[in-house]
C-alpha positions in Angstrom: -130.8 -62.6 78.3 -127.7 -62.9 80.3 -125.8 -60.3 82.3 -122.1 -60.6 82.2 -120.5 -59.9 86.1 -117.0 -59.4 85.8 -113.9 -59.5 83.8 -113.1 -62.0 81.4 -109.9 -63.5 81.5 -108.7 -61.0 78.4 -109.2 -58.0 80.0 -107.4 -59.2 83.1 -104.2 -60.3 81.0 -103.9 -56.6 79.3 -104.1 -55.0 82.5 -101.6 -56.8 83.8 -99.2 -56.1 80.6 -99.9 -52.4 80.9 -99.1 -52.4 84.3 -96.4 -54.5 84.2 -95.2 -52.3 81.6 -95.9 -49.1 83.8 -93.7 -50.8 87.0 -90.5 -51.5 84.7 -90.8 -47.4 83.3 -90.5 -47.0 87.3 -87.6 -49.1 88.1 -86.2 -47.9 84.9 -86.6 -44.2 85.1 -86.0 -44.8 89.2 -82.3 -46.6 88.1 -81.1 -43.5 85.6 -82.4 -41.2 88.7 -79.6 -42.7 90.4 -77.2 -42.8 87.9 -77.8 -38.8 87.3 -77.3 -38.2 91.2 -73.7 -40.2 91.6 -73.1 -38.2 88.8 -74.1 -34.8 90.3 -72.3 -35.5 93.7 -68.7 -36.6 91.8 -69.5 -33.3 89.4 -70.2 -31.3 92.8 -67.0 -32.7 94.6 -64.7 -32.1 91.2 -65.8 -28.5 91.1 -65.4 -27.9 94.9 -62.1 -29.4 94.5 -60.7 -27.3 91.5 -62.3 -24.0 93.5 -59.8 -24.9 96.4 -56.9 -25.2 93.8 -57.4 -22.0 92.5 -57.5 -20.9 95.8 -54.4 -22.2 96.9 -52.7 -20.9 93.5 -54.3 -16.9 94.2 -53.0 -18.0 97.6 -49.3 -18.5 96.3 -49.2 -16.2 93.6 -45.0 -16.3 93.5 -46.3 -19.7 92.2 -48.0 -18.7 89.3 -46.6 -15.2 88.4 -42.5 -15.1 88.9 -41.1 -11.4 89.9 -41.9 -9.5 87.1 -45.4 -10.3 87.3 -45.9 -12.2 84.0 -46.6 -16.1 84.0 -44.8 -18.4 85.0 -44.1 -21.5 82.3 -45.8 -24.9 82.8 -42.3 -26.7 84.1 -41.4 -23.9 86.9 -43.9 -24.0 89.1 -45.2 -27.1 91.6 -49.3 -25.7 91.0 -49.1 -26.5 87.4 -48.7 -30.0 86.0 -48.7 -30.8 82.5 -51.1 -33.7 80.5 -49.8 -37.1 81.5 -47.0 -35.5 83.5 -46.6 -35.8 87.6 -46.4 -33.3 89.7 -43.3 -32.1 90.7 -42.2 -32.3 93.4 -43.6 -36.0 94.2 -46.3 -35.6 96.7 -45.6 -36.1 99.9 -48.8 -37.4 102.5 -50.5 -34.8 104.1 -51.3 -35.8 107.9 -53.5 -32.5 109.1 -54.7 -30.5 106.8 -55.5 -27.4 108.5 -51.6 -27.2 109.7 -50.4 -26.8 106.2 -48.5 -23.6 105.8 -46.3 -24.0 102.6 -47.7 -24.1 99.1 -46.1 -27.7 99.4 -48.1 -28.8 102.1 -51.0 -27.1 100.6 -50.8 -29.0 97.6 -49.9 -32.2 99.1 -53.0 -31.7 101.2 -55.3 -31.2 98.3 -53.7 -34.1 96.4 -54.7 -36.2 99.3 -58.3 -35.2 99.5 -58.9 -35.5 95.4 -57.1 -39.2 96.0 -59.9 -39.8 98.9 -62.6 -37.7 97.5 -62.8 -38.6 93.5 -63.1 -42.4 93.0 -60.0 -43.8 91.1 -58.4 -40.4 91.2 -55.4 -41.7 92.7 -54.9 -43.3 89.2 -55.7 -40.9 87.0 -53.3 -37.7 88.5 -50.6 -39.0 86.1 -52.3 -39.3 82.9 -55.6 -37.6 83.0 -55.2 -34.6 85.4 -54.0 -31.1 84.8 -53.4 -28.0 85.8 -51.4 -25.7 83.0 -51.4 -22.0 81.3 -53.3 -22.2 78.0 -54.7 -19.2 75.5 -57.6 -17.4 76.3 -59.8 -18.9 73.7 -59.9 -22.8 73.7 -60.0 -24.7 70.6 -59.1 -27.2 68.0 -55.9 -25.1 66.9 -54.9 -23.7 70.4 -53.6 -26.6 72.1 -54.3 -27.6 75.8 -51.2 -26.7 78.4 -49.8 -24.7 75.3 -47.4 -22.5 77.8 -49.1 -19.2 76.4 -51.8 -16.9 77.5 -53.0 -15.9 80.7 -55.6 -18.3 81.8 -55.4 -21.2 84.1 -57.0 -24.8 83.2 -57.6 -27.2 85.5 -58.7 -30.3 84.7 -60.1 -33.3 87.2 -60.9 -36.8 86.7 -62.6 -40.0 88.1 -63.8 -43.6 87.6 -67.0 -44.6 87.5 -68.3 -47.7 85.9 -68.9 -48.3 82.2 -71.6 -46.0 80.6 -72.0 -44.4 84.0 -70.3 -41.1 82.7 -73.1 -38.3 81.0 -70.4 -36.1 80.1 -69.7 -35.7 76.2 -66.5 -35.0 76.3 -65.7 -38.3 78.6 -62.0 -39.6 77.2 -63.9 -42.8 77.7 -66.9 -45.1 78.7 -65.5 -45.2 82.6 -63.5 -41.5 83.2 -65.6 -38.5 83.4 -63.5 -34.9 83.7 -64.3 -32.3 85.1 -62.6 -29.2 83.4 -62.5 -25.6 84.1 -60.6 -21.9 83.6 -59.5 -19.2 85.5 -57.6 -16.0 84.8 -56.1 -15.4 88.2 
């Protein structure tokens, strides 16, 4: 009769698949962690960014309401800025934030920090930014920027590299947005 001490050479070639397997689950699940946390901090900076826009418009309401009170059209005010339109006036640079005292140099400043704070923003303003009046209920028939309605949309974008973008509604594999309304 003969006692067998030991593993055979089987038993030490699964274990080593299964935990081979186990370690790449680790890296893999440890890679999409990082994904999902750039993600979150772009996500967080974008939403932190719009908030200070819609601070600087209840800020400079003249800029969003004319006299009367009612809103004022997508083309008359420097706060709004159309799809794949620029902003107008041009921006000019913003050297110190905290001495900005016009709505100018308010948005000028906040230009500036989306250009240093959204990767490839600076980019994107033109085509994939905007800020524009739009009906109270979004969809398929009520057009974005429509120049009707009472709410305020604001939409941010940035780069990121390709499939790094969890949001559906992406334009594409390497632009997440950031989109959000307000009724000031």
């Amino acid at each position: 009769m003969s006692k067998n001490n030991g593993f055979s050479l089987i038993e030490v070639l699964i274990t080593l698949v299964l935990t081979t397997i186990g370690i790449l689950g680790v890296v893999a699940m440890q890679t999409r962690s990082i994904q999902y946390t750039q993600d979150s901090v772009q996500r967080n900076a974008a939403v932190a960014l719009a908030g200070e826009l819609v601070e600087i418009m209840r800020a400079n309401p003249q800029l969003v309401r004319g006299a009367q009170g009612g809103m004022l059209n997508n083309n008359s005010s420097m706060l709004f800025k159309s799809r794949a339109a620029g902003f107008n006036p041009a921006p000019a640079s913003c050297a110190d934030p905290a001495s900005a005292k016009t709505a100018q140099q308010q948005r000028d400043c906040w230009i500036a920090k989306v250009r240093r704070v959204l990767p490839g923003a600076d980019g994107l303003l033109n085509s994939d930014f905007y800020m524009c009046r739009s009906p109270s209920i979004s969809n398929a028939v009520a057009p974005v920027c429509a120049d009707r309605g009472t709410m305020i949309e604001i939409q941010l974008a940035w780069t990121v590299k390709e499939g790094g973008c969890i949001d559906d509604r992406a334009p594409n594999e390497t632009t997440c947005i950031y989109r959000t309304r307000v009724e000031l």
